[in-house]
C-alpha positions as CSV (number, residue, x, y, z in Angstrom):
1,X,0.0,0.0,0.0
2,X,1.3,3.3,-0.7
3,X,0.7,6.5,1.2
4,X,-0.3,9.6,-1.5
5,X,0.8,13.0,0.0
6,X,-0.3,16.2,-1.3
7,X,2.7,18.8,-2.8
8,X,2.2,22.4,-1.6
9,X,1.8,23.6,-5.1
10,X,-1.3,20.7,-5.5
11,X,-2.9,22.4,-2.4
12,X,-2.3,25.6,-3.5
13,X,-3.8,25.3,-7.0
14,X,-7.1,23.2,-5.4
15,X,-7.4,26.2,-2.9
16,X,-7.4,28.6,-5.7
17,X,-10.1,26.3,-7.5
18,X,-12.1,26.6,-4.0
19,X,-11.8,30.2,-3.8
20,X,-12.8,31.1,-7.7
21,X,-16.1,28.9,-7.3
22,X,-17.0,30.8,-4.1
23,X,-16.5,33.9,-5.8
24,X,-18.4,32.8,-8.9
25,X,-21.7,31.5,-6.6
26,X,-21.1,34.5,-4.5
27,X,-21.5,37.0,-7.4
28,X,-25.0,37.0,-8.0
29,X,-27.3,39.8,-8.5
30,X,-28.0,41.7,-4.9
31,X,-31.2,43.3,-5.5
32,X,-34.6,42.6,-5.1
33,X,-37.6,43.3,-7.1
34,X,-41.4,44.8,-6.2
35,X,-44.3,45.1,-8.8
36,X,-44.6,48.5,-10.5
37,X,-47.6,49.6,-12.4
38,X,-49.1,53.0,-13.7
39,X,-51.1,55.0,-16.7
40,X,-49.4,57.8,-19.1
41,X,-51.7,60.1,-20.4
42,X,-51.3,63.5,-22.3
43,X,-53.6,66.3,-22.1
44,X,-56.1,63.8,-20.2
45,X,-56.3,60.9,-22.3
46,X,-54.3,57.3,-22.4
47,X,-51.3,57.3,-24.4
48,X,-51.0,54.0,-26.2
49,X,-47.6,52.4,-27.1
50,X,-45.7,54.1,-25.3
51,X,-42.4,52.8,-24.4
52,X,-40.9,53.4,-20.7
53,X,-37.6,52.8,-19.1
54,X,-36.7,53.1,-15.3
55,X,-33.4,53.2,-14.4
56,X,-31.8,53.0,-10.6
57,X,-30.1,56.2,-9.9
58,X,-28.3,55.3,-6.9
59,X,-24.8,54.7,-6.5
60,X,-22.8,51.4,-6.0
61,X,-26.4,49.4,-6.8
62,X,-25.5,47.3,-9.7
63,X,-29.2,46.7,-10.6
64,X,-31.2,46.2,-14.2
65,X,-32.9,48.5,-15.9
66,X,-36.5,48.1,-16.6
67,X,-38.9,48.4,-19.3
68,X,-42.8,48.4,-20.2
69,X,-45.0,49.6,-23.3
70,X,-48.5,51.2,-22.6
71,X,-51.6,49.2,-23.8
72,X,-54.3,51.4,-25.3
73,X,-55.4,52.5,-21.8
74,X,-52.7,53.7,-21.3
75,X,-51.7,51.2,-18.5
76,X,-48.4,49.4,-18.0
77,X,-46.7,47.3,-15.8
78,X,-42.6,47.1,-15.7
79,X,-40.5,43.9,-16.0
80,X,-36.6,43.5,-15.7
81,X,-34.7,44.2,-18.8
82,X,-32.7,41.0,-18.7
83,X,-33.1,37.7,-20.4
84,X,-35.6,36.2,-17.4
85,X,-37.1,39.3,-18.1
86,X,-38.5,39.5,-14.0
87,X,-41.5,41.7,-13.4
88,X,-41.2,45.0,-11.5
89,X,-38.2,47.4,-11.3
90,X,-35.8,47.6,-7.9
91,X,-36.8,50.2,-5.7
92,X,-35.1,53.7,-5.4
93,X,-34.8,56.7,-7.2
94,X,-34.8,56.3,-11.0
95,X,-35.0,58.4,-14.0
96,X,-37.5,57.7,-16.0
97,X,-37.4,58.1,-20.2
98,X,-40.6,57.6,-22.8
99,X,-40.9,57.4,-26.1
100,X,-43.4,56.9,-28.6
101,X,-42.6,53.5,-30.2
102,X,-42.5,52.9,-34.0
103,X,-44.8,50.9,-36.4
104,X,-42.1,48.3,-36.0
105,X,-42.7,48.4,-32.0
106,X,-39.3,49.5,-31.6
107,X,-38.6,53.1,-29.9
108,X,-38.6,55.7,-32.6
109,X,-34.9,56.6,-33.8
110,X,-33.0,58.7,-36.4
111,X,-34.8,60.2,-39.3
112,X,-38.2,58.3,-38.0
113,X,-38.1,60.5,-35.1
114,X,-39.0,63.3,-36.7
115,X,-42.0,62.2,-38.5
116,X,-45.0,64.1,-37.6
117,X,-47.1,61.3,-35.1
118,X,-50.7,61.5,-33.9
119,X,-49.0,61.8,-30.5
120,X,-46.4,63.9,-29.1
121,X,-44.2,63.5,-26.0
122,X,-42.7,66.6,-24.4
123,X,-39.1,66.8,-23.8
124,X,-39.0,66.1,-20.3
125,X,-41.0,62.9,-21.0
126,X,-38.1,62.0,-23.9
127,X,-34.8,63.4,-22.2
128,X,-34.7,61.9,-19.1
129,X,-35.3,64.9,-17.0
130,X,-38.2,62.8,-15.3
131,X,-37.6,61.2,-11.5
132,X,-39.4,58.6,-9.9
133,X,-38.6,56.8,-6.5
134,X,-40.3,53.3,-6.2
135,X,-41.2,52.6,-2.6
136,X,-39.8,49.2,-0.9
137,X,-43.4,47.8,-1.1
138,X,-43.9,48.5,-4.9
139,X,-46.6,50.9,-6.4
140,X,-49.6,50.5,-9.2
141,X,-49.4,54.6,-9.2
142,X,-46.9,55.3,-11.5
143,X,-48.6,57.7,-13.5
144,X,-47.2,60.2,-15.9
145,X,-49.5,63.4,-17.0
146,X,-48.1,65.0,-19.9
């Protein structure tokens, strides 16, 4: 029978194994979701197809951005924009951005942009200039007057 004994530079490479699959389980995303809902209108009435995007403001949160397109009410509810594609947004201050969205159902860019549209959004609607802080419990009154 013979006796196997580890050399110091086998231990050292299986600890540095040990420690790089810690860090890769350990990694994860460190944010939690809540359920965010609300209505655009302009000058009173729903605004369909309108594309929104909330994003965390706060520093040192790593933390997905997320989306939502009005229905013809008006109404939307957000969902992560990742692959899983998780409903609500991460609460916290965010700036929020709309924009009309396209035949194509893809936000309106370049030369399209300019096309006259039954429905206008004003510029603090389109350049980010909007803030919105989700509460830690979530909200379905994210609504946007225009």
């Amino acid at each position: 029978m013979t006796t196997r004994t580890n050399s110091p530079l086998q231990m050292t490479k299986l600890l540095m194994a040990s420690c790089l699959c810690t860090l890769a389980v350990g990694c994860g995303p460190s944010y939690t979701t809540v359920p965010v809902s609300g209505t655009v209108t302009v000058n009173g009435k729903p605004a369909a197809n309108v594309w929104l995007q909330f994003e965390l403001i706060e520093n040192g949160v790593n933390a997905p951005r997320s989306t939502a397109t009005t229905d013809d009410s008006g109404k939307f509810t957000l969902s992560l924009a990742t692959e899983d594609g998780g409903v609500g947004a991460v609460p916290g201050e965010h700036v929020v951005r709309l924009a009309p969205k396209g035949e194509d159902n893809e936000a309106m860019e370049g030369p399209e942009a300019d096309a006259p549209r039954k429905m206008r959004l004003p510029e603090e609607a389109t350049g980010g200039k909007i803030k919105f802080t989700i509460p830690e419990e979530g909200t379905d009154s994210a609504n946007f007057d225009f």
